[in-house]
C-alpha positions in Angstrom: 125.8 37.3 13.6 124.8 34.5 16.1 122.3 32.9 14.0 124.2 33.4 10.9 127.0 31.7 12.7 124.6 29.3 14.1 123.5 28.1 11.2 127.2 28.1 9.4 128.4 25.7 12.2 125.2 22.8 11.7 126.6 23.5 8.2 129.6 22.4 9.0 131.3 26.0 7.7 133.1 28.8 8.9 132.3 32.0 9.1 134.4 35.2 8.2 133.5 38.8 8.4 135.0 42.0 6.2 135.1 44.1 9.4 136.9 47.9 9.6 135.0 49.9 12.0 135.6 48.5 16.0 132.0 48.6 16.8 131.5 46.0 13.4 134.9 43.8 14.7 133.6 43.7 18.2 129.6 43.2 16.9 131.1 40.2 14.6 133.4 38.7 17.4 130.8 38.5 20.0 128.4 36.5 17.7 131.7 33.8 17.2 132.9 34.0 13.5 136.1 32.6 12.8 138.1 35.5 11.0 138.1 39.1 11.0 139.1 39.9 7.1 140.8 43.2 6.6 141.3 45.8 10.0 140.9 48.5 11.4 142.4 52.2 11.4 143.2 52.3 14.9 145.6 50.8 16.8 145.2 48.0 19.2 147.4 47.7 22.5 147.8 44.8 24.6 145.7 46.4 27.2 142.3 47.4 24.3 139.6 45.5 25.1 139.0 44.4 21.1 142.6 42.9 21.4 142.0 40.4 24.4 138.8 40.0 23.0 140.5 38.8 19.8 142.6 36.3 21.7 139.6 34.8 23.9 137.1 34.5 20.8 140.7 32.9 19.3 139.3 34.4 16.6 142.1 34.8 13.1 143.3 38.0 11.9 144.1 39.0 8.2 145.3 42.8 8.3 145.8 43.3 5.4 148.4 45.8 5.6 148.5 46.5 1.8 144.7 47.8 1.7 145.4 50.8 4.0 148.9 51.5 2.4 147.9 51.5 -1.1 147.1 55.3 -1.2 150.5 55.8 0.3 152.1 53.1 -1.7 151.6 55.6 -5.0 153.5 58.6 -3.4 155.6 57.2 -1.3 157.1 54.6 -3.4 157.2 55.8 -6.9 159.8 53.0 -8.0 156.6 50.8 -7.7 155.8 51.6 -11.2 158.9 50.9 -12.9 159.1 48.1 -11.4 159.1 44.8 -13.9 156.4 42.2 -12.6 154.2 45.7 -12.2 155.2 46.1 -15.9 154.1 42.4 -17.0 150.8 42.1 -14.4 149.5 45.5 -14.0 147.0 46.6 -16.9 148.6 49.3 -19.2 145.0 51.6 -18.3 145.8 51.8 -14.4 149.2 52.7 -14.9 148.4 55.4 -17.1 146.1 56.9 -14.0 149.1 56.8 -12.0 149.9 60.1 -13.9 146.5 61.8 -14.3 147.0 65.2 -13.1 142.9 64.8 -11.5 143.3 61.0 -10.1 147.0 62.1 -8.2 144.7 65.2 -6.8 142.1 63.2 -5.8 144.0 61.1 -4.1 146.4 62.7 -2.7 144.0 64.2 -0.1 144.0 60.2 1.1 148.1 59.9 1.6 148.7 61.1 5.3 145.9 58.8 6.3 146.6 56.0 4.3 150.4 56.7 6.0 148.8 56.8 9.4 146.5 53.9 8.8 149.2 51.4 7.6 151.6 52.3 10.2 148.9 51.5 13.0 148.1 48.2 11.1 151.7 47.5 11.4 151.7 48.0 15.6 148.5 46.0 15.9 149.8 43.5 13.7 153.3 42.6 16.0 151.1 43.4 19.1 148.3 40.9 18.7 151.5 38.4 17.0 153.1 38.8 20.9 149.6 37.8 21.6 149.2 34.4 20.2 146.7 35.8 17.2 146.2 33.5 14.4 147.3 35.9 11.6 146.3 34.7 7.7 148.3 36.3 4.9 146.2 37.9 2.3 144.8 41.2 0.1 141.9 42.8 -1.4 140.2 42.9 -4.6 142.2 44.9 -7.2 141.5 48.4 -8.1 142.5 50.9 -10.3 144.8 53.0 -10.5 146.5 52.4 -7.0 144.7 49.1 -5.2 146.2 45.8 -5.0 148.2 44.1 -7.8 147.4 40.0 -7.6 150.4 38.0 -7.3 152.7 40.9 -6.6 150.8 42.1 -3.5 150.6 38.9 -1.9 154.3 39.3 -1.7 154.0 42.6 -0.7 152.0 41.8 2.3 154.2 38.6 3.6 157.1 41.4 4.0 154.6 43.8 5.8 154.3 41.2 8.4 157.6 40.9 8.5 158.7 44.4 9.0 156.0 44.4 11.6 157.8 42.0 13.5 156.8 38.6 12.9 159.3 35.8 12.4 159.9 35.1 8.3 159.3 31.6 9.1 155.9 32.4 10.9 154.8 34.7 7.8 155.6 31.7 5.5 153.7 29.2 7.3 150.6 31.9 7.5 150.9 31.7 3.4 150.8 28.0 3.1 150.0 25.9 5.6 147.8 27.9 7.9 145.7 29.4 4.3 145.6 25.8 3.4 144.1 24.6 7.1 141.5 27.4 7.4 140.2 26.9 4.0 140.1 22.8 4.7 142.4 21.8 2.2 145.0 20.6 4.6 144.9 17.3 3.1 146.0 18.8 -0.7 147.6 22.0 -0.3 149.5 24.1 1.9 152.5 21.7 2.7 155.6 20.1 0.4 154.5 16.1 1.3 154.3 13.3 -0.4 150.8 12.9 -2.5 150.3 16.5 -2.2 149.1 18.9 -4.7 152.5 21.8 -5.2 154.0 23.7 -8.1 157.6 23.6 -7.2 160.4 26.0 -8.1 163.8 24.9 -6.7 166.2 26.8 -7.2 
């Protein structure tokens, strides 16, 4: 990680790291990139090690709440599939799997720990907020039949952040201008300003 990182920074790049186990986070952190992607099963406290480590690295965080919930997400929440946008956005083939006898099987041996998982995302999410964390809003690759939905779970993930206990406001400016900072597009994107790149919907 330190060379990789070295080299990144004479680049004149960041560097950011699809991390889930602690010993990866913690491996990636001390060699200096820029932003865990994705998280971890366990939950942090105020007092874990990987947490202050977080804050004195000030490392950024995307949990990416909607990764670990998504097993839930197909048991728990079975108005999900009815639901309009999914409808429109959601290739007819992966919600056809929703109702294979085999695929529900085979995942429903993940549910209690994709329950487990989300819900500890959510803790560590509010407790590294409290923190001063940079947290980034965004998902994961798509994937059939239960994965993330592009568009829809981009949505979904801003009001997991919320329900974990960050301010609306905060979550909003983590979608726009924050994205639009760490990718170094501050000057185009990210804010509504004058010579700035936006699709607008007023309503």
């Amino acid at each position: 990680y330190t060379a990789l990182v070295g080299e990144a920074r004479r680049q004149g790049m960041k560097v950011y790291t699809h991390a889930s186990r602690l010993s990866d986070v913690r491996d990636a952190l001390e060699g200096g990139v820029d932003l865990l992607a994705h998280g971890f099963s366990e939950e942090l406290t105020p007092q874990s090690d990987l947490a202050q480590m977080i804050v004195q690295k000030n490392a950024s965080w995307l949990p990416d709440i909607n990764n670990v919930e998504s097993t839930s997400k197909m048991f728990d929440d079975p108005e999900l599939w009815s639901d309009p946008d999914i409808l429109k956005t959601v290739p007819e083939v992966y919600r056809n799997m929703i109702n294979d006898p085999e695929v529900r099987t085979r995942l429903m041996a993940r549910r209690e720990r994709s329950r487990q998982s989300s819900e500890n995302r959510l803790r560590t999410v509010k407790v590294l907020y409290d923190m001063g964390v940079n947290i980034l809003v965004g998902t994961d690759s798509t994937g059939a039949p239960h994965r993330m939905f592009y568009g829809f779970d981009i949505h979904r993930e801003m009001g997991h952040l919320v329900r974990a206990g960050m301010k609306p406001m905060d979550v909003i400016v983590a979608a726009s201008r924050k994205a639009a900072e760490y990718l170094g597009r501050e000057k185009d994107l990210g804010t509504v300003e004058a010579g700035k790149i936006a699709d607008l919907l007023i309503l």
